[in-house]
Every structure is written in structure tokens, then in C-alpha cells.
Backbone as numpy.savetxt, mean C-alpha at the origin, in Angstrom:
# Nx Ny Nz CAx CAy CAz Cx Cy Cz
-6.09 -6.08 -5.71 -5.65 -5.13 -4.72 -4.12 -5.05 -4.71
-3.23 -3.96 -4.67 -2.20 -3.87 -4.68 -1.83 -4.32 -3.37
-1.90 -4.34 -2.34 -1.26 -4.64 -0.68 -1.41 -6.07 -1.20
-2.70 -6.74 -1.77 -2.50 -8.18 -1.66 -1.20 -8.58 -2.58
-1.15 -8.19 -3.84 -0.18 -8.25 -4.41 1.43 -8.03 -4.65
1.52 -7.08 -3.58 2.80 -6.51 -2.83 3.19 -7.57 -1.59
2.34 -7.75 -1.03 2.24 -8.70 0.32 2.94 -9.77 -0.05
2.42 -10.78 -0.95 2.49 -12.41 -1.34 4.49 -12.18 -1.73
4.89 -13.59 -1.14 6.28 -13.62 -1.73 6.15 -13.93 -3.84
7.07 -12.94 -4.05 7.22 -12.42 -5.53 6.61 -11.31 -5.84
6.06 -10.42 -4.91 5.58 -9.25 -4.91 6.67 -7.74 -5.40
6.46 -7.39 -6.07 7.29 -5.97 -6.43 7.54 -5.04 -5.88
7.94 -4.83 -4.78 7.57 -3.89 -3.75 9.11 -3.33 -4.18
9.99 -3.97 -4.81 11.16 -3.64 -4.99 11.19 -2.85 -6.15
10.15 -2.06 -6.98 9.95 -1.53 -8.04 9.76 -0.13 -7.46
9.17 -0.39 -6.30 8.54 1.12 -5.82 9.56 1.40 -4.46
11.05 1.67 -5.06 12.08 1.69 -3.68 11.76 3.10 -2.56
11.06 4.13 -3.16 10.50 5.43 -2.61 8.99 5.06 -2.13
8.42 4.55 -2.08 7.04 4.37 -1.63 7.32 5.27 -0.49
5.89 5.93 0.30 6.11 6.17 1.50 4.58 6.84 2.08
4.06 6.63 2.79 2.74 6.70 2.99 2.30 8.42 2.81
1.63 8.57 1.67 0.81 9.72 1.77 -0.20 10.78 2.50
-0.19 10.08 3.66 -0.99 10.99 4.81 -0.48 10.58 5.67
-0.51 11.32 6.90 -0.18 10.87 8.36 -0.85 9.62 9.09
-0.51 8.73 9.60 -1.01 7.30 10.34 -2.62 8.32 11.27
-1.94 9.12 11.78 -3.54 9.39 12.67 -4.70 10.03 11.50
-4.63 10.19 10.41 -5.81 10.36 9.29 -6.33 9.56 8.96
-5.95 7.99 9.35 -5.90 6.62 8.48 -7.24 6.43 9.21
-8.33 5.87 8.47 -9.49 5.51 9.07 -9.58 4.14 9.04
-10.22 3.81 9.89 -9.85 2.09 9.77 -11.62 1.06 9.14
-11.49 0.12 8.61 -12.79 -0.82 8.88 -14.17 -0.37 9.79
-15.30 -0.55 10.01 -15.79 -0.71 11.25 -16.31 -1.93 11.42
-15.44 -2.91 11.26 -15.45 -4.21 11.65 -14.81 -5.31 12.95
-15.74 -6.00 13.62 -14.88 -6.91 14.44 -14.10 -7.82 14.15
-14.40 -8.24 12.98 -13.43 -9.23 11.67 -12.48 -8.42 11.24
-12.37 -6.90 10.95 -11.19 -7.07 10.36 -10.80 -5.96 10.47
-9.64 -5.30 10.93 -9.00 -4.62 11.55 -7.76 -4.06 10.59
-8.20 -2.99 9.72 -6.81 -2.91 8.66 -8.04 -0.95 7.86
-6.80 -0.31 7.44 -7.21 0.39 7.26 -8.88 0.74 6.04
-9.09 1.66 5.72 -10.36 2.06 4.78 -9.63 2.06 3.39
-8.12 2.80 3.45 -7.71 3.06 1.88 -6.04 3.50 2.62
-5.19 3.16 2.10 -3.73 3.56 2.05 -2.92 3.95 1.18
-3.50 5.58 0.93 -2.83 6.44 0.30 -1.16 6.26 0.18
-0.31 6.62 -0.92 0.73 6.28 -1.49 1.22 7.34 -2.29
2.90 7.61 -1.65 3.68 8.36 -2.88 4.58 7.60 -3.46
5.08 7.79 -4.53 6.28 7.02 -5.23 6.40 7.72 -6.37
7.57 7.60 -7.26 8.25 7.62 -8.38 7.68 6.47 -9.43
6.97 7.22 -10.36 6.57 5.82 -11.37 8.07 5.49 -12.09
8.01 4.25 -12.01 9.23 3.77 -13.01 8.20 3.37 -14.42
9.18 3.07 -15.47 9.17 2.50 -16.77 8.37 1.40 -16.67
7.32 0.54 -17.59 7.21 -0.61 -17.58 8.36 -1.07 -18.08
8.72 -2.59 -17.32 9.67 -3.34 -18.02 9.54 -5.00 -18.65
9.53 -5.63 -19.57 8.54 -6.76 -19.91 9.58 -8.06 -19.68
């Protein structure tokens, strides 16, 4: 999952300096869970950069 991977310290989030959420917060559908409280899917814009190795 990318959020898990963005999340953790050493995460790249610094690759994607334009990120910015692709739909409005009130479209965001959430879980229907009492455990867990986080959205269904979190659409994303950005600028692809280059791979760099």
C-alpha cells in the first residue's frame, strides 16, 4: 500500500512535492467498520518524476 509506505519514517513522500488530493474530502467514503476508521480509497494528483536508482 502506498500510505503504508509513505507513512513509515524513510518514506518518499519527498518525491511527490505536488501531491494533492484528487477529490474533495466530503466524496471520501470511509470503512464501514468499528475497528477502523480511515478512508475506502485516496485518490491522488501529482507530477510523475523520473525513476532514479
Amino acid at each position: 500500500m502506498i500510505a503504508r509506505g509513505l507513512g513509515r519514517p524513510g518514506g518518499r513522500l519527498d518525491r511527490l512535492p505536488d501531491v494533492e488530493p484528487a477529490i474533495a474530502t466530503t466524496e471520501l467514503t470511509h470503512h464501514p467498520s468499528p475497528w477502523q476508521r480511515g478512508p475506502t480509497a485516496l485518490p491522488v494528483r501529482f507530477t510523475p518524476m523520473p525513476a532514479s536508482r
